[in-house]
N, CA, C and O of each residue as an XYZ file, in Angstrom:
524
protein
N     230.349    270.180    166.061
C     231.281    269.121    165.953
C     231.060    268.118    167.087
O     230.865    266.913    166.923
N     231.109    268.704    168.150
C     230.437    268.021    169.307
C     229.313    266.524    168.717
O     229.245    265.298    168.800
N     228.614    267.681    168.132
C     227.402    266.284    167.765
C     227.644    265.292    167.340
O     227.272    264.207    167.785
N     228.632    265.583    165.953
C     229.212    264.888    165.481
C     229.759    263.727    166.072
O     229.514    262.633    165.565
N     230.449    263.819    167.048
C     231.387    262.797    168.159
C     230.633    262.288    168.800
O     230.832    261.103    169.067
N     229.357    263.008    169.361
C     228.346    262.234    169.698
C     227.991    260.800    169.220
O     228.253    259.693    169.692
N     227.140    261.296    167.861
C     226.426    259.948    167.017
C     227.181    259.093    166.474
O     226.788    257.966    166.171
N     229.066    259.772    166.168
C     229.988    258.814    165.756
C     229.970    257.792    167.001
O     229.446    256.683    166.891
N     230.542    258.212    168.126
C     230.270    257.272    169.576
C     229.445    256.594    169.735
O     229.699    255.498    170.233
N     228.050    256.943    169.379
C     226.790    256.330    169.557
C     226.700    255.473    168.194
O     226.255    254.358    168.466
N     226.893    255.575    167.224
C     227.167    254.829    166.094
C     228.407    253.445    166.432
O     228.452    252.321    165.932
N     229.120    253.955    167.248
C     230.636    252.922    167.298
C     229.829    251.905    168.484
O     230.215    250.757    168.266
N     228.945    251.923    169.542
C     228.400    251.669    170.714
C     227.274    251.012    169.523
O     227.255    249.802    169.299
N     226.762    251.553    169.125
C     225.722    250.720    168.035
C     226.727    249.481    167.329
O     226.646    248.352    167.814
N     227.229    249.614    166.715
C     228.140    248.702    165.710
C     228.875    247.907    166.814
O     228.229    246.860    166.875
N     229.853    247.838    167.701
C     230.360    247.233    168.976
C     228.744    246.219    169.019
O     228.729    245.108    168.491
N     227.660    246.716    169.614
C     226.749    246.360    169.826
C     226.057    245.030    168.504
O     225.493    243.938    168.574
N     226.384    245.666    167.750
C     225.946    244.480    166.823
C     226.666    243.560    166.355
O     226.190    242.507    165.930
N     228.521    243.967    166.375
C     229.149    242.808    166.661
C     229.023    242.197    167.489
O     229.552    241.182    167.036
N     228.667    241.893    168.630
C     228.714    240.903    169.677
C     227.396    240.675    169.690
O     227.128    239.795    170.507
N     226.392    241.126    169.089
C     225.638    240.731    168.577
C     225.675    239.321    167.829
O     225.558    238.189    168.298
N     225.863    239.721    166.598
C     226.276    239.027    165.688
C     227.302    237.740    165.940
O     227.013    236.638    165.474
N     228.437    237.937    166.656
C     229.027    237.034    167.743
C     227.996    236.222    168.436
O     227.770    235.100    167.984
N     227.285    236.676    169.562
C     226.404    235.965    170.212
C     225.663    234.520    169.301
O     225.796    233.301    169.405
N     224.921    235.354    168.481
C     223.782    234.641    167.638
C     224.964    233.935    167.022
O     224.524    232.790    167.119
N     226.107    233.796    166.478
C     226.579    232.706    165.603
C     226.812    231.405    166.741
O     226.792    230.218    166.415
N     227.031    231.901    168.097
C     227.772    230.808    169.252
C     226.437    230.080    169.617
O     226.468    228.899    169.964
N     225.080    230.889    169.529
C     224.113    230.369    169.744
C     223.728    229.100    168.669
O     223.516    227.918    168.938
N     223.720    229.751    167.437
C     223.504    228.889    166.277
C     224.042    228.004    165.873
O     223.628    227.204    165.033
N     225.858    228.033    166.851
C     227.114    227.034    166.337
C     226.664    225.719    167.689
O     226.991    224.539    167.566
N     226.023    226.166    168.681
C     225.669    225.222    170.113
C     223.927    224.660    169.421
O     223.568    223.496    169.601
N     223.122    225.566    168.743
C     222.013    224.622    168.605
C     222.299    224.134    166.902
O     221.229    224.010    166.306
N     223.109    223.942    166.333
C     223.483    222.613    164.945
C     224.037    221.702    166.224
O     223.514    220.608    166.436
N     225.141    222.205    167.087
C     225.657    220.664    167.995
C     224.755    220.080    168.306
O     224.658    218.937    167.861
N     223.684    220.607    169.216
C     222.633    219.921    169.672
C     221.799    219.104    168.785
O     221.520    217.919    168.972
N     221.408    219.872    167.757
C     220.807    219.031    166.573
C     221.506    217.675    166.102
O     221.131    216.504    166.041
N     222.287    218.121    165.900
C     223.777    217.096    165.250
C     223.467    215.979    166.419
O     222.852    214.962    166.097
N     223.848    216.151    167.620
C     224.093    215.359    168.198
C     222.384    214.529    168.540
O     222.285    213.315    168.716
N     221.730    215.056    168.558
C     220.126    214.561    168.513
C     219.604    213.690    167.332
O     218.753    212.821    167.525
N     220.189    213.972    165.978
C     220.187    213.729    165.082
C     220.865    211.807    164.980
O     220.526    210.722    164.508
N     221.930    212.402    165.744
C     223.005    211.076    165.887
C     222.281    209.943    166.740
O     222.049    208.771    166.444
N     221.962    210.767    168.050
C     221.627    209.586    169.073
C     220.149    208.862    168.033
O     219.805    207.684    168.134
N     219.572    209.725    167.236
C     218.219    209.370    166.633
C     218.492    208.296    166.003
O     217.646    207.418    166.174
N     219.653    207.930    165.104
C     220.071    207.556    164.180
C     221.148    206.059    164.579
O     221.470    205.159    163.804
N     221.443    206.190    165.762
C     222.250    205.208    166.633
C     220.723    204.462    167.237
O     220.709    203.234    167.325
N     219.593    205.180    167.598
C     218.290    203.973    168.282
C     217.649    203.689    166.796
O     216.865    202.780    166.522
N     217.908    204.182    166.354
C     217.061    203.515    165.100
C     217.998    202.147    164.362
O     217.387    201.116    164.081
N     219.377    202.249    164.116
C     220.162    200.979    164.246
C     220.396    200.190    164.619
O     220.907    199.226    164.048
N     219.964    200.356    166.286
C     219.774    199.235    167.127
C     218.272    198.810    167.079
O     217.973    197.624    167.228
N     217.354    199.742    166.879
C     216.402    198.901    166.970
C     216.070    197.971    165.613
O     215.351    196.973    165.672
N     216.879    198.581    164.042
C     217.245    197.716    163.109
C     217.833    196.384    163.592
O     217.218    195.319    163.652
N     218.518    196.499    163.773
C     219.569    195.594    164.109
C     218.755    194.333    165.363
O     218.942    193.117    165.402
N     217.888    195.157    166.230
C     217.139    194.382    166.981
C     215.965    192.856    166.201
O     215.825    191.643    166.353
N     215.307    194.137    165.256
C     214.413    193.262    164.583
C     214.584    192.579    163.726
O     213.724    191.737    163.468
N     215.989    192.694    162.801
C     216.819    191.513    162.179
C     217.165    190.689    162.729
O     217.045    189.629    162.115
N     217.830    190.574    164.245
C     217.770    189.650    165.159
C     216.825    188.821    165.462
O     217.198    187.751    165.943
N     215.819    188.973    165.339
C     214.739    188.434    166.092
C     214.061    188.072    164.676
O     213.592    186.941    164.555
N     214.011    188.667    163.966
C     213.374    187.949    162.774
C     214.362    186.697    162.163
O     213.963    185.668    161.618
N     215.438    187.006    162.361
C     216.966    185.791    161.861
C     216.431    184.446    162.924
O     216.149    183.344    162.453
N     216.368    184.701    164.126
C     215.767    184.123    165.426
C     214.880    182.935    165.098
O     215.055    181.733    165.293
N     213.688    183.736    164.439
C     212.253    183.388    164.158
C     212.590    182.475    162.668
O     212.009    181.409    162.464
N     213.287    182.870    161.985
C     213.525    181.959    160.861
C     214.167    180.697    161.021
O     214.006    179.680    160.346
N     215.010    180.915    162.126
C     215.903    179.725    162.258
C     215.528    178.373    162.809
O     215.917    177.217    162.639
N     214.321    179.183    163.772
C     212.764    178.382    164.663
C     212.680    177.711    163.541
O     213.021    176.530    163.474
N     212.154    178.479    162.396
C     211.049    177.691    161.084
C     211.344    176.936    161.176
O     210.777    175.942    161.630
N     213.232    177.156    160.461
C     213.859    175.934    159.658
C     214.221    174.793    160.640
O     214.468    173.737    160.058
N     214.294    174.760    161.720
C     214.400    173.964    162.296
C     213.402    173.214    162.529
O     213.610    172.029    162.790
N     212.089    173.727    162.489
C     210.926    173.017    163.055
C     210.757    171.970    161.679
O     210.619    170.749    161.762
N     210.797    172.637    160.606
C     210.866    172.381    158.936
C     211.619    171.079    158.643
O     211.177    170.138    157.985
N     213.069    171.181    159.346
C     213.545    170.115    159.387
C     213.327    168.948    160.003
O     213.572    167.859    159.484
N     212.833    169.117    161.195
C     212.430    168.110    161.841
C     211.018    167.496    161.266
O     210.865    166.284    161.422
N     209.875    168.307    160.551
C     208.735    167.699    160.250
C     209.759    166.733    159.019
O     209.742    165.502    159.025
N     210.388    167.339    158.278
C     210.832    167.082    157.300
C     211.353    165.283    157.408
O     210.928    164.260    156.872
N     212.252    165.515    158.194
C     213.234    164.112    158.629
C     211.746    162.918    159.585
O     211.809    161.691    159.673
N     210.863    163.605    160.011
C     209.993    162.445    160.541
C     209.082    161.982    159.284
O     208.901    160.792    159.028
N     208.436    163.212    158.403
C     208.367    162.248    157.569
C     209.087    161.606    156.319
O     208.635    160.604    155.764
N     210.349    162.312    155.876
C     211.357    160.974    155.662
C     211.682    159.622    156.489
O     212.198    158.681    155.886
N     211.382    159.520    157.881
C     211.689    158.581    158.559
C     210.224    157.727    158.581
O     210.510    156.530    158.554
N     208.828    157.913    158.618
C     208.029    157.809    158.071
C     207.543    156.788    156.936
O     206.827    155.788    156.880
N     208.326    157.582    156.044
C     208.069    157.151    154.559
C     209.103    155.732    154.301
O     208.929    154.960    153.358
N     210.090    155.593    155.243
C     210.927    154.793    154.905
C     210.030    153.595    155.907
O     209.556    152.603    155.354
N     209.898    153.773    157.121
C     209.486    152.831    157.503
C     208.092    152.197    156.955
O     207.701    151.033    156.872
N     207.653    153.131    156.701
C     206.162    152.542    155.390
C     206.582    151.727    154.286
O     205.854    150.833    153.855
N     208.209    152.091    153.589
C     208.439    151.372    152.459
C     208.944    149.983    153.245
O     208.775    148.872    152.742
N     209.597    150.191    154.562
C     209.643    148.776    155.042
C     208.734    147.784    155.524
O     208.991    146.595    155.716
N     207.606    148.400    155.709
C     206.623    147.479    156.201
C     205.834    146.714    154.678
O     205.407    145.578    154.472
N     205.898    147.821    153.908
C     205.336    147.143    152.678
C     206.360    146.147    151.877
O     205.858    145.200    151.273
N     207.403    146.282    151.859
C     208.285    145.199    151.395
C     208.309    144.055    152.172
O     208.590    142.938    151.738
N     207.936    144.390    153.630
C     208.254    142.843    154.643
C     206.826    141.929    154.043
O     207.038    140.750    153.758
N     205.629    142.389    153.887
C     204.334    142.039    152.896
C     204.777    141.957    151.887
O     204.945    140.754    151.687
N     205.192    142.673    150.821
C     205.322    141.584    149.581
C     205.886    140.566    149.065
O     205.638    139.879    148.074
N     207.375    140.532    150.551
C     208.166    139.263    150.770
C     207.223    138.145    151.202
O     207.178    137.046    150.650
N     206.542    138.488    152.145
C     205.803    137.715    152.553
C     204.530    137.087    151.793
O     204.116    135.939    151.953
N     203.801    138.405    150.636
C     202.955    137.715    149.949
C     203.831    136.528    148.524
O     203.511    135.466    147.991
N     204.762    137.279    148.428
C     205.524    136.334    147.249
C     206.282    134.650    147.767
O     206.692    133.722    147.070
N     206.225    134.796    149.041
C     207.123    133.793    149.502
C     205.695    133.071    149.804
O     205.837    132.137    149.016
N     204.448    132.853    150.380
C     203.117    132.551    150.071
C     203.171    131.956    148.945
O     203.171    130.725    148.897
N     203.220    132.619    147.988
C     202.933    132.146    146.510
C     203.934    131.299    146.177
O     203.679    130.233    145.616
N     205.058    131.632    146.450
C     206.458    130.352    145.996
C     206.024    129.010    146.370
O     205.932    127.947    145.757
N     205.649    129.606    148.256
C     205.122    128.215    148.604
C     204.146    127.411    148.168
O     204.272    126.309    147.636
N     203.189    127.991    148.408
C     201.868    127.072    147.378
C     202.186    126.815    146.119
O     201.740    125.710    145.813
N     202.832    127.400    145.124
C     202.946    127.077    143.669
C     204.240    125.553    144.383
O     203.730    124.437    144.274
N     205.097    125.560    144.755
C     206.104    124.545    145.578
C     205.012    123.333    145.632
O     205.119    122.382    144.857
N     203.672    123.438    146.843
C     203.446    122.291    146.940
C     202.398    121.681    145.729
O     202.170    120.518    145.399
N     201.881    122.934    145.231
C     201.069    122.576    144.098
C     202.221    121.940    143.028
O     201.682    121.343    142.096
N     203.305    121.948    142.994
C     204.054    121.117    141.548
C     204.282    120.168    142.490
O     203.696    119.169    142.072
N     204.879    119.876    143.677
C     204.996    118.763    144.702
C     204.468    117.842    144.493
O     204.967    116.750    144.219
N     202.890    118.243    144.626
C     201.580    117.232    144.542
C     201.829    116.853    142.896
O     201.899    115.667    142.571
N     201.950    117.873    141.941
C     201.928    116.941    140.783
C     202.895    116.314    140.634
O     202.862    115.444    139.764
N     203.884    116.469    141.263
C     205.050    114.884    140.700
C     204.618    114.199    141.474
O     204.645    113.073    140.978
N     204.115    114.151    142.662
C     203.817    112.954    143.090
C     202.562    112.155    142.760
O     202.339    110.984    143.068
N     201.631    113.154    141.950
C     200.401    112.261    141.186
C     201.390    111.511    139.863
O     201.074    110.444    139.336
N     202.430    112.194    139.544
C     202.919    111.146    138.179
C     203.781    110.707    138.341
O     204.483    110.346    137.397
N     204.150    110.524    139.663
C     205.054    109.512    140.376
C     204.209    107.965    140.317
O     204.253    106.873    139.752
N     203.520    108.645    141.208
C     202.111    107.455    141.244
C     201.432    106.648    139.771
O     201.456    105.471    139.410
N     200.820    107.945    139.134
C     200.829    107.312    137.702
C     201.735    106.396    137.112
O     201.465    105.315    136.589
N     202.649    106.848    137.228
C     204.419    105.782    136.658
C     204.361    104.623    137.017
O     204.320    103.708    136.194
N     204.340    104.361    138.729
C     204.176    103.396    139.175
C     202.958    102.659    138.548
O     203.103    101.633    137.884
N     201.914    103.154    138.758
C     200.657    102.258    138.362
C     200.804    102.020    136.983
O     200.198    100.993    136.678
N     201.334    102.527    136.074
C     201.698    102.056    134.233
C     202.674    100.776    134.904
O     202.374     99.599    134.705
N     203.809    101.159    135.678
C     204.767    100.428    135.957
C     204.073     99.125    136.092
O     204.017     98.341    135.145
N     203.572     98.891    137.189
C     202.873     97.825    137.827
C     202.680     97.176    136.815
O     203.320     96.317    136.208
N     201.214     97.935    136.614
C     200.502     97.314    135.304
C     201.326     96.649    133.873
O     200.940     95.587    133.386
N     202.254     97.268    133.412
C     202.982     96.704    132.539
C     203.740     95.547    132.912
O     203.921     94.639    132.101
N     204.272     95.503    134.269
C     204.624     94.044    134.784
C     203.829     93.068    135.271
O     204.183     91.889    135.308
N     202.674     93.501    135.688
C     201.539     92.605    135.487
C     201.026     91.549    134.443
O     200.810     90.348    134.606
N     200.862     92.515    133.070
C     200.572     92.466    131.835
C     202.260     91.691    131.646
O     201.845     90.644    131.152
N     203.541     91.526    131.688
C     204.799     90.644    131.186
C     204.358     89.558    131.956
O     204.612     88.444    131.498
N     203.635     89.642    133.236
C     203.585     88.331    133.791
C     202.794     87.668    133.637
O     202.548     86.546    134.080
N     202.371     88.226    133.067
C     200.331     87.251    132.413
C     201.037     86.436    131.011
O     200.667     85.331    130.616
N     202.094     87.244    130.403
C     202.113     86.432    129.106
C     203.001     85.495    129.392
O     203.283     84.636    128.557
């Protein structure tokens, strides 16, 4: 019977033993998921910022474009306008040319049949005074 109480003891010292066992390894396993967890997190917090970094900087870099974009944009709209003004101040100028000369070119002809008039004129009072 003795023995008995023995290996029961040594059985209860075994089992004791593997509960805190078993205890141990879960506190171990419940501290390395925290660690994970929390490794997991900080992983997951630099990877957002560094998201968050390179959306920045690419938002940054776009805004450069559009700005640069705009400005080529507006010089040559500003450009194009002053080209349409220089070419209108020339065709004012070639048309007002032409007004003028066509001006003295009819000028000159009324005054050749101004002249003509007169010289019929003349002549026809010439010709009343002869008869």
């Amino acid at each position: 019977m003795e023995t008995l109480y023995f290996i029961m003891g040594a059985l209860s010292v075994v089992a004791v033993a593997a509960v805190v066992s078993v205890f141990t390894i879960k506190k171990q396993i419940k501290l390395e998921v925290e660690q994970m967890i929390n490794r997991s997190d900080f992983e997951i917090h630099r990877l957002i910022e560094d998201i968050e970094n390179n959306l920045s900087r690419r938002i940054d870099e776009l805004e450069k474009d559009n700005d640069s974009k705009d400005k080529k944009l507006i010089d040559y709209t500003d450009s194009l306008h002053n080209n349409l003004y220089e070419e209108m101040n020339k065709l004012y100028g070639y048309v007002d040319s032409r007004t003028d000369k066509m001006s003295d070119g009819i000028s000159r002809n009324i005054a050749d049949i101004y002249k003509s008039l007169e010289k019929i004129a003349e002549s026809d009072l010439s010709n009343r005074i002869q008869k």
